[in-house]
GUVOZA-196955 format. One record per residue (C-alpha): residue number from 0; x, y, z. Coordinates in steps of 0.02 Angstrom, whole numbers. Last residue first. Layout:
+-----+--------+--------+--------+
|   i |      x |      y |      z |
+-----+--------+--------+--------+
| NUM |      X |      Y |      Z |
...
+-----+--------+--------+--------+
//
This chain:
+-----+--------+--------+--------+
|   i |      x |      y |      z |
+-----+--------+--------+--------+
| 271 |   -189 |   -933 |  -1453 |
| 270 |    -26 |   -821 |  -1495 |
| 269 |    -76 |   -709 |  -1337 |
| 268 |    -76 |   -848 |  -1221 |
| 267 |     91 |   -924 |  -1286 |
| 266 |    170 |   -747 |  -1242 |
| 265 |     92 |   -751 |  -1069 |
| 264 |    208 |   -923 |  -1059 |
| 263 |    357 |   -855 |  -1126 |
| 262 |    322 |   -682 |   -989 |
| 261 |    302 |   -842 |   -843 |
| 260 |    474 |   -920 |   -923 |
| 259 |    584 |   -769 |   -917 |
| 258 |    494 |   -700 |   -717 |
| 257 |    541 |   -909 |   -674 |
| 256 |    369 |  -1018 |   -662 |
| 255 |    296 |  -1004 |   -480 |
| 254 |    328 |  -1129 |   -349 |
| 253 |    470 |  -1021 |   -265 |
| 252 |    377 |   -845 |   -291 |
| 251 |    218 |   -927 |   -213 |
| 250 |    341 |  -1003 |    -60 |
| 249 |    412 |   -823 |    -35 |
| 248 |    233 |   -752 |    -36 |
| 247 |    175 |   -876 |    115 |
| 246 |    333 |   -824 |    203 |
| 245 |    302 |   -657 |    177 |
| 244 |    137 |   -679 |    240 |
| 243 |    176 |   -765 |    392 |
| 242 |    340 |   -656 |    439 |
| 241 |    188 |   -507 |    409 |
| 240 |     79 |   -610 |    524 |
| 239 |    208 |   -633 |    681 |
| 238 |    273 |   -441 |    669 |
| 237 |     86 |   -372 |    694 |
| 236 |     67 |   -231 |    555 |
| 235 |    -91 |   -292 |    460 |
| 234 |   -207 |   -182 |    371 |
| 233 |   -361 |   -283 |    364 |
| 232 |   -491 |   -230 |    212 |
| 231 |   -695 |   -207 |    191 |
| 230 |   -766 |   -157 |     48 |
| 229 |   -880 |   -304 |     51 |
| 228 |   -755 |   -405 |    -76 |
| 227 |   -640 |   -401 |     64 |
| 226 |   -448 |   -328 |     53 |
| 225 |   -306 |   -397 |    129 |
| 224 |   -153 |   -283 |    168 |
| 223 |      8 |   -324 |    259 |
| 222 |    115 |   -192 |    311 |
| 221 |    296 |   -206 |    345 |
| 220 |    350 |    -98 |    520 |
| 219 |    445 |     79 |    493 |
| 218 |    597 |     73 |    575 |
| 217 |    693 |     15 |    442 |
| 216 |    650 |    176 |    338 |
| 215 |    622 |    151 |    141 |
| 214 |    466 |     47 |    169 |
| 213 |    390 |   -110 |    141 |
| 212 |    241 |   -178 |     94 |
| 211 |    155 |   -337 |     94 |
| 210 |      8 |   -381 |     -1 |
| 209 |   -119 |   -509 |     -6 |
| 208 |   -251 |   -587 |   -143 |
| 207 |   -366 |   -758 |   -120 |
| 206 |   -368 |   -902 |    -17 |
| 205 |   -307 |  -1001 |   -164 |
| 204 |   -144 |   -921 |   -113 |
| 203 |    -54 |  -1081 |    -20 |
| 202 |    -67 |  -1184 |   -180 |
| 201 |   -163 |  -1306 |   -283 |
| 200 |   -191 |  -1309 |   -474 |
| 199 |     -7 |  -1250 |   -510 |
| 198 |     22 |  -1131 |   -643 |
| 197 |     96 |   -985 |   -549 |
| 196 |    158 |   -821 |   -644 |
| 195 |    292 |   -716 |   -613 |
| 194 |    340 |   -544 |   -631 |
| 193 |    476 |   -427 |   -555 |
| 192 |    452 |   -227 |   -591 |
| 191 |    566 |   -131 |   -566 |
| 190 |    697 |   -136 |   -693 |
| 189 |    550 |   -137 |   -812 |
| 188 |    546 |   -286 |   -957 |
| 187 |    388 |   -369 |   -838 |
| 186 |    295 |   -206 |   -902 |
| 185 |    314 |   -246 |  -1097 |
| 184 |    262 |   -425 |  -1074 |
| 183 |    117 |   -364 |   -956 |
| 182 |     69 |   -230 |  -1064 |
| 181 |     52 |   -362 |  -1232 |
| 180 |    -84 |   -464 |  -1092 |
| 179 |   -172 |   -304 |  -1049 |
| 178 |   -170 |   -274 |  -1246 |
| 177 |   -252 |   -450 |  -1280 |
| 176 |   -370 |   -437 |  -1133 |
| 175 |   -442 |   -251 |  -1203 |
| 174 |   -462 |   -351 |  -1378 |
| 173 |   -558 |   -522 |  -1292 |
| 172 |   -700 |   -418 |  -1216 |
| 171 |   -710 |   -339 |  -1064 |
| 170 |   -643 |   -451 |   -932 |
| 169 |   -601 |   -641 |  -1012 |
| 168 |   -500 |   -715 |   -866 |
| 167 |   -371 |   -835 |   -959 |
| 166 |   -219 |   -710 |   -891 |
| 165 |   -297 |   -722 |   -711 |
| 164 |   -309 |   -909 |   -704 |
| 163 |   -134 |   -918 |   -704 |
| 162 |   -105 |   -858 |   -520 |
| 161 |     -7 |   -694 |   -536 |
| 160 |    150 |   -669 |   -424 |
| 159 |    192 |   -483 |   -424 |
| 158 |    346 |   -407 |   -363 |
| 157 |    344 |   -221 |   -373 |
| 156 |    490 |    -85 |   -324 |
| 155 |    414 |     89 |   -327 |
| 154 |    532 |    228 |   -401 |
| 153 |    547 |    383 |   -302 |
| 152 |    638 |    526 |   -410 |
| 151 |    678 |    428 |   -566 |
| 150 |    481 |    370 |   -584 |
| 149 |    444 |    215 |   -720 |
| 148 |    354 |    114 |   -586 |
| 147 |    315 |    249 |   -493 |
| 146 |    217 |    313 |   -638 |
| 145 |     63 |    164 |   -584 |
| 144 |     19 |    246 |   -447 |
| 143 |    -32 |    390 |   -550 |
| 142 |   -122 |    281 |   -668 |
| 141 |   -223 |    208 |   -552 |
| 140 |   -282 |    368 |   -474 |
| 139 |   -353 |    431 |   -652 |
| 138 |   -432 |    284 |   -693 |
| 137 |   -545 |    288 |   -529 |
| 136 |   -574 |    482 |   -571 |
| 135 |   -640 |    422 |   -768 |
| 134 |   -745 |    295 |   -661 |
| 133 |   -823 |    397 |   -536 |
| 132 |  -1021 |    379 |   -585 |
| 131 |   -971 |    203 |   -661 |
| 130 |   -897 |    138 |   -489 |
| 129 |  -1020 |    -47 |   -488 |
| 128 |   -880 |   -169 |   -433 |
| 127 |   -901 |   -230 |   -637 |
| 126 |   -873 |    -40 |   -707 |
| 125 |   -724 |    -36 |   -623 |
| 124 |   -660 |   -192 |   -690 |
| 123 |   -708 |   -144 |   -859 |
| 122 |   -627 |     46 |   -855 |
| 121 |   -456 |    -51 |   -783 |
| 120 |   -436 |   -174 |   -921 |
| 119 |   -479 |    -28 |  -1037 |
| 118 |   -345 |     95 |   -952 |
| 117 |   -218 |    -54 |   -935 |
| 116 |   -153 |   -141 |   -805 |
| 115 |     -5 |   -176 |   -706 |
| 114 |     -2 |    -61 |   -530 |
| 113 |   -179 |   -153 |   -537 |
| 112 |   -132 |   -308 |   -513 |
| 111 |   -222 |   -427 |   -636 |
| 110 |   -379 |   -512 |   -599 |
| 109 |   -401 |   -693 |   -511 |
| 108 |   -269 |   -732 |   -398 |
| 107 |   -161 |   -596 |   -399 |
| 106 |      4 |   -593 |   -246 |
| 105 |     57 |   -446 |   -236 |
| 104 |    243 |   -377 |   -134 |
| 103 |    267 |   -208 |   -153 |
| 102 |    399 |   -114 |   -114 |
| 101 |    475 |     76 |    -82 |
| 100 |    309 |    112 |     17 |
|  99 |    244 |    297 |     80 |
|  98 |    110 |    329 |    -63 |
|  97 |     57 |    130 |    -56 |
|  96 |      9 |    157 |    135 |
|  95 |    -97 |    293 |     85 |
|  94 |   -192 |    225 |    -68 |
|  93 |   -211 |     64 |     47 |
|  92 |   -313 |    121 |    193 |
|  91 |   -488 |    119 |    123 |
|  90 |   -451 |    277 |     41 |
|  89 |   -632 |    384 |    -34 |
|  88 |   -594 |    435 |   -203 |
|  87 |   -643 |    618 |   -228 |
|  86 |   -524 |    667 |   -359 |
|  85 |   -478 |    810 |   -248 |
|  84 |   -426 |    693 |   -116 |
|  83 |   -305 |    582 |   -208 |
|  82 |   -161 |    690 |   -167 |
|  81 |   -191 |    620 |      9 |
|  80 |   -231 |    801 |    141 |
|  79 |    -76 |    861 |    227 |
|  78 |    -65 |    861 |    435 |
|  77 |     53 |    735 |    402 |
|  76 |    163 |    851 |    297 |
|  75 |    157 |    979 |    406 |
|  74 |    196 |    886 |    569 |
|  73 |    352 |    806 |    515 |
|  72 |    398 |    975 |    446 |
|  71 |    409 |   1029 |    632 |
|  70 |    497 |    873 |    682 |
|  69 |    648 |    876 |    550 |
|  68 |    736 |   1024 |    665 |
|  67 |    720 |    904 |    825 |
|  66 |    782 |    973 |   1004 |
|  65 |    734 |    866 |   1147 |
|  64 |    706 |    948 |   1317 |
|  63 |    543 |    832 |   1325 |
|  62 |    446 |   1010 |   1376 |
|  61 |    533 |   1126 |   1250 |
|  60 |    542 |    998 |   1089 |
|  59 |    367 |    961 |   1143 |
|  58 |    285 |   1131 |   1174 |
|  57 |    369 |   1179 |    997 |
|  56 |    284 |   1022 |    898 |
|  55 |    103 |   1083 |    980 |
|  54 |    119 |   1244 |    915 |
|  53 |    161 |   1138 |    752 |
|  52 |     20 |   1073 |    723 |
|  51 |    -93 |    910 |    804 |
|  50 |   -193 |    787 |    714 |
|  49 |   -268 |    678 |    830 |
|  48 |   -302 |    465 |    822 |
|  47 |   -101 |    438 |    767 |
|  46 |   -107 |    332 |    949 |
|  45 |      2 |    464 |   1021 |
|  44 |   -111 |    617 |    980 |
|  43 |   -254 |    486 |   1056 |
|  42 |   -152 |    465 |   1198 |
|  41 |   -109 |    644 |   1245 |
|  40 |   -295 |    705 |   1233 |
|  39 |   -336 |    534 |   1342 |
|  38 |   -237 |    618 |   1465 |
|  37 |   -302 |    794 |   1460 |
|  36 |   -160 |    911 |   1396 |
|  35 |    -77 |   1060 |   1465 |
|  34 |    101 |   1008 |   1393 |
|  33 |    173 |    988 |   1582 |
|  32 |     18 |    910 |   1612 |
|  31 |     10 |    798 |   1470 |
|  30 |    200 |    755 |   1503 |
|  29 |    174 |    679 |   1678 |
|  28 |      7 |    568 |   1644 |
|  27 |     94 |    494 |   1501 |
|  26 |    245 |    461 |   1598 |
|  25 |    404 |    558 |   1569 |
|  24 |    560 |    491 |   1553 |
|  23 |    608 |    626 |   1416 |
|  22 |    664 |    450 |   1300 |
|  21 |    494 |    405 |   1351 |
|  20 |    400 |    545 |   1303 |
|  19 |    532 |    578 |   1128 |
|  18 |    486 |    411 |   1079 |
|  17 |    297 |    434 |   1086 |
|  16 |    322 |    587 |    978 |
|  15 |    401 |    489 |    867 |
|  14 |    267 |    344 |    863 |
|  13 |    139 |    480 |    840 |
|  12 |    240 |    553 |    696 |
|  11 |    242 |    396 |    600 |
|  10 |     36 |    357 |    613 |
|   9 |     20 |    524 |    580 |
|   8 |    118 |    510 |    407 |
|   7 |     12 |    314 |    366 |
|   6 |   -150 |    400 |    402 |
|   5 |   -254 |    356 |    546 |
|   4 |   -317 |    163 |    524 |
|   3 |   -509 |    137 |    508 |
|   2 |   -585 |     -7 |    583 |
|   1 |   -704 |    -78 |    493 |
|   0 |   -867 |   -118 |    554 |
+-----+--------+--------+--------+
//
């Protein structure tokens, strides 16, 4: 079974609260009596496992003697529901890490990223993994993400490698793959968007998609995502196998055709 990973916001403000323990010089065992908590109570809240409010917040700032005015609406907002919640798509981890990233990293190897295509392209690929009943609400989702790409307020830098194979990949019918192929021209023309694509028959991604993301504060880790064609995904934050995966993208990006000649080359595409 999966393991399910607590929301990217709780994740955060357990760390923080972790901090503030150890810069108190408390143990575990010493603060969740002075807070009135069992143990395992403590280490769960810790772990990002427990939501706690902001009752909780005060006890801390007064018990760790540590005064923090951005803690209390630290709390709030990770005690907030995903704004994808009332569209009733279930997260397997990604939606929420996404929401909180100022990068993206993709490698594609056999459909085209989905921060990149269109409303048909997406409608047949949905239909294919079997999500008819929710389709219209899958849609929906993926064009939100994709405004960050265009967004003034918090802008979403991509970086997509796509493996050739992907832009030959009749889904739907040969119309919807003609305008996903005219979007990807006019998307690789964003500020924020970098695109390249990789011709070679052999390379280190033939072992299918990844992503890495970043984040706006340097003290939050780089995730690295894999998903499963069960349903299944790995969200990654050891140090040793985000270097790895970074380093695997950086050679991808290196052996790929140039972001001018990869948009030539989807140009030739269209043309035949």
């Amino acid at each position: 079974m999966r393991k399910r990973h607590p929301p990217f916001r709780r994740r955060k403000l357990a760390k923080k609260l972790r901090k503030l323990r150890l810069r108190a010089r408390m143990s575990i065992q010493e603060a969740a009596k002075a807070l009135d908590k069992d143990v395992q109570a403590l280490y769960r809240i810790e772990a990002g496992e427990t939501r706690v409010d902001v009752h909780f917040g005060c006890s801390v700032m007064d018990v760790y003697d540590a005064y923090d005015p951005a803690l209390l609406d630290e709390i709030r907002e990770a005690a907030k529901r995903g704004w994808w919640t009332p569209y009733g798509i279930k997260d397997q981890g990604y939606l929420d890490v996404e929401t909180e990233a100022a990068s993206v990293r993709e490698f594609a190897l056999a459909l085209i990223p989905g921060l990149l295509q269109t409303t048909d392209y997406m409608r047949a690929v949905f239909a294919t993994h079997g999500l008819v009943d929710n389709i219209e609400n899958q849609v929906r989702v993926r064009q939100i993400r994709q405004e960050r790409l265009t967004s003034q307020v918090d802008p979403l830098s991509l970086h997509v490698v796509i493996d050739e194979y992907a832009l030959w990949r009749l889904v739907g019918n040969p119309e919807i793959m003609r305008d996903q192929l005219r979007h990807l021209v006019e998307m690789a023309a964003l500020p924020t968007v970098t695109l390249q694509v990789i011709t070679s028959a052999l390379h280190v991604g033939m072992m299918g998609t990844f992503v890495v993301l970043g984040f706006p504060d340097p003290d939050d880790p780089e995730v690295f995502y894999l998903e499963h064609v069960t349903g299944g995904s790995l969200h990654i934050e050891d140090p040793e196998q985000v270097r790895a995966a970074n380093l695997a993208f950086d050679r991808l990006a290196a052996e790929a055709l140039s972001p001018e000649e990869s948009v030539a080359l989807i140009e030739r595409i269209l043309v035949e």
